[in-house]
PDB file of N, CA, C and O in Angstrom:
ATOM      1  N   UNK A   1       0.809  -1.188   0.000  1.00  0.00           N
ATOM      2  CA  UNK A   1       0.000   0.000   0.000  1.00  0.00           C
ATOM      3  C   UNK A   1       0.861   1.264   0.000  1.00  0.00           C
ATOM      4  O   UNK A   1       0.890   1.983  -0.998  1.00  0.00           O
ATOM      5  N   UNK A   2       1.705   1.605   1.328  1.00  0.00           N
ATOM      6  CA  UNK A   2       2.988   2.295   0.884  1.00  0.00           C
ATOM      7  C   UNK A   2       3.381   2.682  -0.628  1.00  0.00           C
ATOM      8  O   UNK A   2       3.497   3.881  -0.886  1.00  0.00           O
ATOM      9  N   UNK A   3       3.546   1.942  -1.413  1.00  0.00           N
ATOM     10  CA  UNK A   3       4.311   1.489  -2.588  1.00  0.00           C
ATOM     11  C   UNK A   3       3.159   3.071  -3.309  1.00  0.00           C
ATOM     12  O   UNK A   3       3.322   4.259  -3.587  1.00  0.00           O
ATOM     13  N   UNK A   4       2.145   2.129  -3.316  1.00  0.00           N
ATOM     14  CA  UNK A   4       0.860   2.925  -4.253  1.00  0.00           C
ATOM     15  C   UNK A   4       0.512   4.111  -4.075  1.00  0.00           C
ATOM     16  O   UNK A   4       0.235   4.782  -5.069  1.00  0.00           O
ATOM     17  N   UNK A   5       0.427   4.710  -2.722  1.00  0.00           N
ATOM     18  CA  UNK A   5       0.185   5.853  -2.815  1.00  0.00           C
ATOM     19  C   UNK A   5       1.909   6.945  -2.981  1.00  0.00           C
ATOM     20  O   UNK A   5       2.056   8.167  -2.946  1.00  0.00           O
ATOM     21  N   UNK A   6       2.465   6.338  -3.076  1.00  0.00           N
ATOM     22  CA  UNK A   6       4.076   6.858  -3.436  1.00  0.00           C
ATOM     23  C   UNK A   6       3.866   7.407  -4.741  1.00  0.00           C
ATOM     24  O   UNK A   6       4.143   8.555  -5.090  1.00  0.00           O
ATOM     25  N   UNK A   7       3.194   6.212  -5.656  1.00  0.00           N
ATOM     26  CA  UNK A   7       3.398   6.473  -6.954  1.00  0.00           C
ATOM     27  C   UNK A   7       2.215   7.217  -7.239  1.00  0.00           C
ATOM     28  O   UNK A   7       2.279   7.854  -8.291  1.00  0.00           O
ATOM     29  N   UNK A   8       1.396   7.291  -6.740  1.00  0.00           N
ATOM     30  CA  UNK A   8       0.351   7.907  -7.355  1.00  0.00           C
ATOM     31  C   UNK A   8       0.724   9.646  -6.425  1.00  0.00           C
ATOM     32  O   UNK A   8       0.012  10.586  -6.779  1.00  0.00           O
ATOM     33  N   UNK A   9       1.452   9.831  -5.682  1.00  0.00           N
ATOM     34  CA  UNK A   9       1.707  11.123  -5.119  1.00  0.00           C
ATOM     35  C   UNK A   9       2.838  11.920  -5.770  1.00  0.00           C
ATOM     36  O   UNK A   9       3.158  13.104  -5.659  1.00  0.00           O
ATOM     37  N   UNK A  10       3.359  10.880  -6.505  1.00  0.00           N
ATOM     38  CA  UNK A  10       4.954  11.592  -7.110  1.00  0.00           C
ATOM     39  C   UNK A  10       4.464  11.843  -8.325  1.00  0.00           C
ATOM     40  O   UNK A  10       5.168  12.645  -8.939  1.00  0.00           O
ATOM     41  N   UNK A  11       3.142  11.311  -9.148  1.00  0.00           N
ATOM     42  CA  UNK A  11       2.437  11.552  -9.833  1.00  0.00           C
ATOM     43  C   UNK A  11       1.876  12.963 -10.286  1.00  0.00           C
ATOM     44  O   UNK A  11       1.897  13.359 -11.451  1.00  0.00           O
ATOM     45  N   UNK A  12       1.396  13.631  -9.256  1.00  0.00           N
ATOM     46  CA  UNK A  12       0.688  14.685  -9.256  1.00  0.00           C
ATOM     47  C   UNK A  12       1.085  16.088  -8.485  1.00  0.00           C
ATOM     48  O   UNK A  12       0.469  17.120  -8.217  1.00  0.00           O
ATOM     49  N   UNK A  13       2.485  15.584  -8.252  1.00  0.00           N
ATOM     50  CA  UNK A  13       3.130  16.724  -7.765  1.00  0.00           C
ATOM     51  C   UNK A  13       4.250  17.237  -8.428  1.00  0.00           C
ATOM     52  O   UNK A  13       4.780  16.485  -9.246  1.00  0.00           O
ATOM     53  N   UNK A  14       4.873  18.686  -8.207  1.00  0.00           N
ATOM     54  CA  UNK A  14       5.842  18.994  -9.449  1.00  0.00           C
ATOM     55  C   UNK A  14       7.446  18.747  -8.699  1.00  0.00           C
ATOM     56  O   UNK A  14       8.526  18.767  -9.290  1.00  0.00           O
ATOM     57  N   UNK A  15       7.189  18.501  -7.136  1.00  0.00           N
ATOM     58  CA  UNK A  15       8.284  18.065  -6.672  1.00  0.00           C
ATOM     59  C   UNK A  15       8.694  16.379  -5.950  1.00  0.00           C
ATOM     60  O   UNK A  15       8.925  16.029  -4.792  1.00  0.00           O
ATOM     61  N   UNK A  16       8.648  15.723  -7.081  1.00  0.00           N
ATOM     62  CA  UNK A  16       8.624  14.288  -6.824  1.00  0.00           C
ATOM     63  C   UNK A  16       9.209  14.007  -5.619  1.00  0.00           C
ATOM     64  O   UNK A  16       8.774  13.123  -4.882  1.00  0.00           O
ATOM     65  N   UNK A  17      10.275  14.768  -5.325  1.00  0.00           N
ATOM     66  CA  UNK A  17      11.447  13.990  -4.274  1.00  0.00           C
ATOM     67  C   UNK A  17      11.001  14.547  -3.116  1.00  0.00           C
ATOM     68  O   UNK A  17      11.471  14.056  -2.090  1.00  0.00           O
ATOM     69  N   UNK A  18      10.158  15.513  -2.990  1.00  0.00           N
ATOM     70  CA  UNK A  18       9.830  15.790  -1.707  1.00  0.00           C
ATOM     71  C   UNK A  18       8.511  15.320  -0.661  1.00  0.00           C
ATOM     72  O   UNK A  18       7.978  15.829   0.325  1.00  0.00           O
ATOM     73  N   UNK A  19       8.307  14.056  -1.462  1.00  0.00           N
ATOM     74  CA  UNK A  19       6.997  12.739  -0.975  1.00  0.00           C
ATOM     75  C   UNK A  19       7.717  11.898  -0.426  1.00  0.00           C
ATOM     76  O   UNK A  19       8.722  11.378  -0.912  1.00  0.00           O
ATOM     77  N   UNK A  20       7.273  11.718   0.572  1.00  0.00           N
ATOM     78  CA  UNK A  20       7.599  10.456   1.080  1.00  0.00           C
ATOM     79  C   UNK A  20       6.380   9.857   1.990  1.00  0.00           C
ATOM     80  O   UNK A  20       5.545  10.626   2.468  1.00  0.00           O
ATOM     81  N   UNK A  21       6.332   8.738   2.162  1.00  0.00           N
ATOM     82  CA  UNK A  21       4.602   7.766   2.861  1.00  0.00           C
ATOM     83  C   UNK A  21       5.686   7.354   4.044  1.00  0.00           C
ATOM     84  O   UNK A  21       6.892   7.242   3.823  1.00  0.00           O
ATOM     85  N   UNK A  22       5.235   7.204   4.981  1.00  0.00           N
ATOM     86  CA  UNK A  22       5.498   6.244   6.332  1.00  0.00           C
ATOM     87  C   UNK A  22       4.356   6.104   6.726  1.00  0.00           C
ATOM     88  O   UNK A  22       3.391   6.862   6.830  1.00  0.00           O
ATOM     89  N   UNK A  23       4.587   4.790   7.000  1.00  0.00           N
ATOM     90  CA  UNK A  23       3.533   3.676   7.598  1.00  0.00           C
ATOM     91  C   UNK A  23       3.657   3.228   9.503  1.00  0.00           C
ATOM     92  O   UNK A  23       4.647   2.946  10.177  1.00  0.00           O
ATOM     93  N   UNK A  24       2.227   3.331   9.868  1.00  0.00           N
ATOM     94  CA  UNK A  24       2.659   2.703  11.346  1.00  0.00           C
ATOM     95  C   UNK A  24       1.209   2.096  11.670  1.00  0.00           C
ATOM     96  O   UNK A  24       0.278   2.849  11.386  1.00  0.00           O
ATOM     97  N   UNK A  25       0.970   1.201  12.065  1.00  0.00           N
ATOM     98  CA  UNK A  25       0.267   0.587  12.991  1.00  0.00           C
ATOM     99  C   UNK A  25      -0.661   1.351  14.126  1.00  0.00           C
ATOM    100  O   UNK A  25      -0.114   2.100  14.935  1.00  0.00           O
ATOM    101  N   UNK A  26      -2.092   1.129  14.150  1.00  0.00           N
ATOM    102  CA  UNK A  26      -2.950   1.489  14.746  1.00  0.00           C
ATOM    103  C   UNK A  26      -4.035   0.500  15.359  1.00  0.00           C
ATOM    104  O   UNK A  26      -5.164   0.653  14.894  1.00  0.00           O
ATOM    105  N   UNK A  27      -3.897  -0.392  16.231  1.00  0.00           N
ATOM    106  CA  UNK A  27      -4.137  -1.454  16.404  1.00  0.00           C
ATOM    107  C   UNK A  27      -4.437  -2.269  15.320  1.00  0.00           C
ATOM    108  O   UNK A  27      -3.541  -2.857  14.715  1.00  0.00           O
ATOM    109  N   UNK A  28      -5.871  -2.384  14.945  1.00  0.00           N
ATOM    110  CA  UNK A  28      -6.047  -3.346  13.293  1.00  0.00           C
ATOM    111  C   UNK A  28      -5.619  -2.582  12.348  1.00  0.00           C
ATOM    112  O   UNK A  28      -5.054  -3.210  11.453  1.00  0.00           O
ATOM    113  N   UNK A  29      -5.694  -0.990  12.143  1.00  0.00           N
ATOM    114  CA  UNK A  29      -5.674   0.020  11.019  1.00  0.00           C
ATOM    115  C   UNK A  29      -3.805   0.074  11.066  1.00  0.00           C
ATOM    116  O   UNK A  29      -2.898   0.007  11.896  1.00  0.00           O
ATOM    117  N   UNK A  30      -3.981   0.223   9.714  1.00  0.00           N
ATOM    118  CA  UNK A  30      -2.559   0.628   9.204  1.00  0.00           C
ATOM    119  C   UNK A  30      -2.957   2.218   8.773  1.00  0.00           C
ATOM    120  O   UNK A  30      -3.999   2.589   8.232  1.00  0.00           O
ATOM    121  N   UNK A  31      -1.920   2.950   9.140  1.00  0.00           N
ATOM    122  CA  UNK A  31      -1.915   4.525   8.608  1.00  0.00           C
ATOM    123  C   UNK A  31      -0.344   4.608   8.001  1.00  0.00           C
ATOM    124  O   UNK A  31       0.810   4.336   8.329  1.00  0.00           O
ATOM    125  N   UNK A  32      -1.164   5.211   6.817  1.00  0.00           N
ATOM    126  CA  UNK A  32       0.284   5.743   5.735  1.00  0.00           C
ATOM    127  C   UNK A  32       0.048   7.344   5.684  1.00  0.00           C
ATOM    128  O   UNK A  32      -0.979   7.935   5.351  1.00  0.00           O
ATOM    129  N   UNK A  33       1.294   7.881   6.112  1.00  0.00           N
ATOM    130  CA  UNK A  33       1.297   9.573   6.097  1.00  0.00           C
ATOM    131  C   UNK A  33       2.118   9.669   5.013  1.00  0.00           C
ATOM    132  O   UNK A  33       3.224   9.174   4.795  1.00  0.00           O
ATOM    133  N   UNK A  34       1.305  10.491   4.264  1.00  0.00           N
ATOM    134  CA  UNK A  34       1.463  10.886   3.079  1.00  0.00           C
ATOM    135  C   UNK A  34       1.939  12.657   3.379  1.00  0.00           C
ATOM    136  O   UNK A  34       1.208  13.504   3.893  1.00  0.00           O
ATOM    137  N   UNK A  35       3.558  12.888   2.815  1.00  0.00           N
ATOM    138  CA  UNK A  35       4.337  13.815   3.587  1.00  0.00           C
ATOM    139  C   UNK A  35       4.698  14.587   2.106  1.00  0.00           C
ATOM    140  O   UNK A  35       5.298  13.872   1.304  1.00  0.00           O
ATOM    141  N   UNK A  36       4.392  15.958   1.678  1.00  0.00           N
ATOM    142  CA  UNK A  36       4.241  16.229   0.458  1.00  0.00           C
ATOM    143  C   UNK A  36       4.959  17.740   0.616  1.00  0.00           C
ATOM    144  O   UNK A  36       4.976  18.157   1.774  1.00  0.00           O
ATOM    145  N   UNK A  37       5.397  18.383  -0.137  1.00  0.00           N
ATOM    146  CA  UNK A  37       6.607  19.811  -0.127  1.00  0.00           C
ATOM    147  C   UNK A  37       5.293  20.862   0.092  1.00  0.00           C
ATOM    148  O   UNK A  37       4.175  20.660  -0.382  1.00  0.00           O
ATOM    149  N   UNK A  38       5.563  21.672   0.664  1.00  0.00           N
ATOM    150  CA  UNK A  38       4.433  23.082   1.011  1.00  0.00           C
ATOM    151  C   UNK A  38       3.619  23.405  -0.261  1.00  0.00           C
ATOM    152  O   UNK A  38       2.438  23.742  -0.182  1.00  0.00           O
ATOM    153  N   UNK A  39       4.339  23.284  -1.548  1.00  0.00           N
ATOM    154  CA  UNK A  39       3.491  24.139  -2.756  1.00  0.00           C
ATOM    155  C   UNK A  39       2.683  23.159  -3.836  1.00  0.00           C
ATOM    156  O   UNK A  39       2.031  23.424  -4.846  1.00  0.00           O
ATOM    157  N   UNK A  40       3.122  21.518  -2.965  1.00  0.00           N
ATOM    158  CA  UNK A  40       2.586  20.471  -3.727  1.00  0.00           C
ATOM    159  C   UNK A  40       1.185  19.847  -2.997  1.00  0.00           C
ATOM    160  O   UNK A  40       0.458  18.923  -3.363  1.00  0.00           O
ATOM    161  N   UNK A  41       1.106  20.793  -1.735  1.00  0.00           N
ATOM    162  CA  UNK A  41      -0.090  20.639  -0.684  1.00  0.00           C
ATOM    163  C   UNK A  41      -1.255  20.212  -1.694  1.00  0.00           C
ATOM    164  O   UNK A  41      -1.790  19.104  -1.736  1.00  0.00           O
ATOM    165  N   UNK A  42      -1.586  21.510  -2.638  1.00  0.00           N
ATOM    166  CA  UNK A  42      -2.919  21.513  -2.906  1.00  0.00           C
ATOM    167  C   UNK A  42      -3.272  20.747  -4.274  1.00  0.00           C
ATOM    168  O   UNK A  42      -4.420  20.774  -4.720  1.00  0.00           O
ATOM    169  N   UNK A  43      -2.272  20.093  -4.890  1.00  0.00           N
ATOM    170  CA  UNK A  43      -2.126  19.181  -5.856  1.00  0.00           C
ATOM    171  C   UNK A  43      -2.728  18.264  -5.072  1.00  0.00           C
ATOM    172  O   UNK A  43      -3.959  18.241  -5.066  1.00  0.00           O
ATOM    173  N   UNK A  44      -1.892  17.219  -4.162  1.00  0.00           N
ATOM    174  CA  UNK A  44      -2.278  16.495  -3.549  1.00  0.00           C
ATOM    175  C   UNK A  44      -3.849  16.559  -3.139  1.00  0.00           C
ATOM    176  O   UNK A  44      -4.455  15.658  -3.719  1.00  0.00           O
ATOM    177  N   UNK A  45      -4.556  17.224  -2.447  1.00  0.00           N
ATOM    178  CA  UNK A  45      -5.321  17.971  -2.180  1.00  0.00           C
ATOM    179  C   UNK A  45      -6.822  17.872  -3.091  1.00  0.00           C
ATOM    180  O   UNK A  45      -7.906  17.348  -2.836  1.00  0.00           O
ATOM    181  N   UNK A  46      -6.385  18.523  -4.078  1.00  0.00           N
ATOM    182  CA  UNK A  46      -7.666  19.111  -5.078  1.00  0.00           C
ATOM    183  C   UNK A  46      -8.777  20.153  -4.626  1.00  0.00           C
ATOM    184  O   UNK A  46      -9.062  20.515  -3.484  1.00  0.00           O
ATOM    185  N   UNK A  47      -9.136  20.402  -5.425  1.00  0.00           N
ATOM    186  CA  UNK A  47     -10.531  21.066  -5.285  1.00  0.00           C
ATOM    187  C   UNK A  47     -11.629  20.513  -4.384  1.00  0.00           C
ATOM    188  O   UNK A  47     -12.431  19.629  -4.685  1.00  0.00           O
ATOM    189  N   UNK A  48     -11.535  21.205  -3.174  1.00  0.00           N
ATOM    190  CA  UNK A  48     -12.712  20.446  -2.603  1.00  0.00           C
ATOM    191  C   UNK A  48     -12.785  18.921  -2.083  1.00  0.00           C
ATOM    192  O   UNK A  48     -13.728  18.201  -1.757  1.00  0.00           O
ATOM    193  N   UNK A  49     -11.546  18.756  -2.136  1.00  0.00           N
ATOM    194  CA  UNK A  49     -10.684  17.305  -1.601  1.00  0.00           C
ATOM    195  C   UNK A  49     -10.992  16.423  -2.382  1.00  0.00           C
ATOM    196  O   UNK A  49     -11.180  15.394  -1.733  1.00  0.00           O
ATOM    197  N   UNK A  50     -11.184  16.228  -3.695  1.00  0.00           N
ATOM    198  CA  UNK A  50     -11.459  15.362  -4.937  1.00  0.00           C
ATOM    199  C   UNK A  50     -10.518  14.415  -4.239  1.00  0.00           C
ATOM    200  O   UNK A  50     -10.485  13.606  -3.311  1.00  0.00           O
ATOM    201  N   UNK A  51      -9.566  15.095  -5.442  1.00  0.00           N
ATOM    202  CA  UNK A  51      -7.982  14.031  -5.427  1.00  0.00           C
ATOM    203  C   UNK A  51      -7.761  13.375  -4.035  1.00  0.00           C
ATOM    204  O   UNK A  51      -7.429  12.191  -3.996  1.00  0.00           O
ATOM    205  N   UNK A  52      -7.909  14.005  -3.023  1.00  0.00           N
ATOM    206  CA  UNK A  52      -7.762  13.095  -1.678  1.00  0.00           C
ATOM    207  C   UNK A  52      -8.598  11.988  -1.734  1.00  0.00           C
ATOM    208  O   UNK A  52      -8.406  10.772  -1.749  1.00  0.00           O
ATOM    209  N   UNK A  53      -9.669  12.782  -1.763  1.00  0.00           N
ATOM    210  CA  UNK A  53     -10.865  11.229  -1.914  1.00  0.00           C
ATOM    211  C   UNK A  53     -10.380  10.313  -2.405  1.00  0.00           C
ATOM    212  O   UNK A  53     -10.092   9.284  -1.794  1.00  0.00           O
ATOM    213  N   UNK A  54     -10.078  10.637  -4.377  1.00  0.00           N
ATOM    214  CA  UNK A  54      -9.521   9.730  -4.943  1.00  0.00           C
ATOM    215  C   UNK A  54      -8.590   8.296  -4.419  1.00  0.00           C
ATOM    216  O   UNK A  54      -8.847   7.097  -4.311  1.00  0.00           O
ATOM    217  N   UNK A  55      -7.719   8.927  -4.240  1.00  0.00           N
ATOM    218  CA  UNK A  55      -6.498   8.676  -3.629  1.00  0.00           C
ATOM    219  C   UNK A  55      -6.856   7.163  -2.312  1.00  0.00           C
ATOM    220  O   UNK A  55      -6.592   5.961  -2.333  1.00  0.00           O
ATOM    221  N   UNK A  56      -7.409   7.881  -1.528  1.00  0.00           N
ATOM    222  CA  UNK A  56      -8.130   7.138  -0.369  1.00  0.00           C
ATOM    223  C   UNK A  56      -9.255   5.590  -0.660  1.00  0.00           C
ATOM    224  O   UNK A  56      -9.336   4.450  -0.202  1.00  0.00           O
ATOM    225  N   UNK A  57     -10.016   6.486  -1.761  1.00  0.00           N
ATOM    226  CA  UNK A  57     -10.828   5.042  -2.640  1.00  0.00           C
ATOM    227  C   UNK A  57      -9.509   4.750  -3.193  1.00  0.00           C
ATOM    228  O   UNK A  57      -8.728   5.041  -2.287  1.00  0.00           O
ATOM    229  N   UNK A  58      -8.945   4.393  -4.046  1.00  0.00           N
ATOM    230  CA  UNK A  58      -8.298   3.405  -4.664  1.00  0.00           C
ATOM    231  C   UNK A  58      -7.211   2.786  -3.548  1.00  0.00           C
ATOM    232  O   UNK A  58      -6.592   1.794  -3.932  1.00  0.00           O
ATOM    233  N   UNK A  59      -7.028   3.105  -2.685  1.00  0.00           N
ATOM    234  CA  UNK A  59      -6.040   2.677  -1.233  1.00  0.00           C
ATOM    235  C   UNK A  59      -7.036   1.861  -0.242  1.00  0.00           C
ATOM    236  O   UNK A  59      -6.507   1.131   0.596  1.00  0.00           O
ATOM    237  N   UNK A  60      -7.905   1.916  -0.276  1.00  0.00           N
ATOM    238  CA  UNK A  60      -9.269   1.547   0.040  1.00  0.00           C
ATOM    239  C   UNK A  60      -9.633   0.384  -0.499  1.00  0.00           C
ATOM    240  O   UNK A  60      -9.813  -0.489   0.350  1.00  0.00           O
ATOM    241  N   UNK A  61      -9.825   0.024  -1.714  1.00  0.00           N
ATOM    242  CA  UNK A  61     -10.156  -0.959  -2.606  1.00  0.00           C
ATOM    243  C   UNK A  61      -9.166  -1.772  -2.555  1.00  0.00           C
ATOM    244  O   UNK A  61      -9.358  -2.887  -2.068  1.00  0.00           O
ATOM    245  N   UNK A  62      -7.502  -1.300  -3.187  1.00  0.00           N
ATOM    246  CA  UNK A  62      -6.614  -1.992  -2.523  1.00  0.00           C
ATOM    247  C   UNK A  62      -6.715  -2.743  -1.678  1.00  0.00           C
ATOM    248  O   UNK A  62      -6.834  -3.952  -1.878  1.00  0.00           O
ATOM    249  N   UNK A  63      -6.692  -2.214  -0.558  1.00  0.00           N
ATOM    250  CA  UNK A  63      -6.748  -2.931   1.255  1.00  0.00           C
ATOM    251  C   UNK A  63      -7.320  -3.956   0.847  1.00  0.00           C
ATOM    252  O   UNK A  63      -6.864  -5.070   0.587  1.00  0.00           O
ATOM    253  N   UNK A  64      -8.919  -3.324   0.770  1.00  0.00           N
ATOM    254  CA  UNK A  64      -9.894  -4.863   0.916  1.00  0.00           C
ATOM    255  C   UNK A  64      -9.698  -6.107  -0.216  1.00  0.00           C
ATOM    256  O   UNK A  64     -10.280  -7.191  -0.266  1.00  0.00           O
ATOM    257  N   UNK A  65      -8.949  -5.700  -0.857  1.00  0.00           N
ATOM    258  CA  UNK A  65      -8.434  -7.163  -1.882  1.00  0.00           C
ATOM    259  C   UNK A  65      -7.994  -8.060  -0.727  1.00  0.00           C
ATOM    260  O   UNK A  65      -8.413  -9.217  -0.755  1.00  0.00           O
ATOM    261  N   UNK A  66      -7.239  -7.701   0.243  1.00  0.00           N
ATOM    262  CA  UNK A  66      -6.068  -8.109   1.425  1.00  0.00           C
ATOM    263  C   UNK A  66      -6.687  -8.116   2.851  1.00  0.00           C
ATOM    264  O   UNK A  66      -6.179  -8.390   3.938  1.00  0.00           O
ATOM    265  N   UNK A  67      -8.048  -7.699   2.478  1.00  0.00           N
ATOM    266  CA  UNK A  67      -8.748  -7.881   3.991  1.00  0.00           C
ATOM    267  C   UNK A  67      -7.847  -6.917   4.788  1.00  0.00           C
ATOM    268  O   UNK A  67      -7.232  -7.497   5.683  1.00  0.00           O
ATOM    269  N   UNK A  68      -7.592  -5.479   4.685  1.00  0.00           N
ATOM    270  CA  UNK A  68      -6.762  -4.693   5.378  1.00  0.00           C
ATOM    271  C   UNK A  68      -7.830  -3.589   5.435  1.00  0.00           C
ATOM    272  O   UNK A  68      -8.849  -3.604   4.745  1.00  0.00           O
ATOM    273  N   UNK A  69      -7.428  -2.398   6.530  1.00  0.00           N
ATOM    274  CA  UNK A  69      -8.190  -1.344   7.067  1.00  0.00           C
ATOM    275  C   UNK A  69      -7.072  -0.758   6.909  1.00  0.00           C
ATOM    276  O   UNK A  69      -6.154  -1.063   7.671  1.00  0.00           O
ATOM    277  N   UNK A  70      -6.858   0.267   5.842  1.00  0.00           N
ATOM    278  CA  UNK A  70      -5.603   1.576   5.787  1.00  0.00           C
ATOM    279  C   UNK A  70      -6.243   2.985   5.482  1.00  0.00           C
ATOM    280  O   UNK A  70      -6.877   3.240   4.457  1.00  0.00           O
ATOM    281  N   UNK A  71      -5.923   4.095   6.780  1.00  0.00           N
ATOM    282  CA  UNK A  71      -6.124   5.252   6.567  1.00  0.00           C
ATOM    283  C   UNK A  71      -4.900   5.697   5.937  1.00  0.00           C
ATOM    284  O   UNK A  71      -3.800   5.147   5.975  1.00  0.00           O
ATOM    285  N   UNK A  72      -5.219   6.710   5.385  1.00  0.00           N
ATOM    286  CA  UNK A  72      -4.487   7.997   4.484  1.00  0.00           C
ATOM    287  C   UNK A  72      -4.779   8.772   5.295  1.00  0.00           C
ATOM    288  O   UNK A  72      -5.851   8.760   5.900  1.00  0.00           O
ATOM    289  N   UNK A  73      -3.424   9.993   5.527  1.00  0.00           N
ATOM    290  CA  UNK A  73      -3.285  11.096   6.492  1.00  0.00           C
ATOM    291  C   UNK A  73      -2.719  11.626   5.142  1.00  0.00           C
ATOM    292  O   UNK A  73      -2.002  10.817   4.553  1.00  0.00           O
ATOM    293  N   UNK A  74      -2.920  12.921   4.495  1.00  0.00           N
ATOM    294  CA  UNK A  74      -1.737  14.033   4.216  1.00  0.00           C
ATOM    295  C   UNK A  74      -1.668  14.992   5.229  1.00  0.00           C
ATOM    296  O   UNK A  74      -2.563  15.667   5.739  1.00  0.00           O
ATOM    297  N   UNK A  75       0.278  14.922   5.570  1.00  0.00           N
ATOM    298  CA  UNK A  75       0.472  15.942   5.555  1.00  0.00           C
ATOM    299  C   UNK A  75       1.539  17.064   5.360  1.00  0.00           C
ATOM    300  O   UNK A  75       2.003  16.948   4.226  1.00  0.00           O
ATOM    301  N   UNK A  76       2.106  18.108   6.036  1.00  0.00           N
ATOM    302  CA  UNK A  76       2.948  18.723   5.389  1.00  0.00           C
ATOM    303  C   UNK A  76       4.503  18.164   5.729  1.00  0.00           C
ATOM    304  O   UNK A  76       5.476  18.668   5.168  1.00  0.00           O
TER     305      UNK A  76
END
């Protein structure tokens, strides 16, 4: 999961190298912080939190292939 939202964040931002995901444990929930450069905030982001949504459903769908519970955090 890590992996995916990496690529789909280095995707849509104009500063690739400044993404990075860490992952930690929340009793059953896995959380991946999604860590993005100040001016790539609102890329990530979208209008009205589209792209977050996005982002979250397809990390979402993921999981449950794997029987997993993973939140998405962005942040700065």
């Amino acid at each position: 999961m890590k992996e995916l939202v990496e690529v789909i964040a280095k995707a849509l931002v104009d500063e690739p190298e400044g993404v990075s995901v860490t992952e930690r444990q929340e009793g059953r929930n896995t959380v991946l912080e999604l860590h993005v450069a100040d001016g790539d905030m609102g890329k990530v982001i979208g209008k009205q939190g589209r792209i977050a949504k996005s982002i979250r459903a397809v990390v979402k769908a993921a999981a449950a292939k794997e029987n997993k519970r993973v939140i998405v955090d962005i942040t700065q």
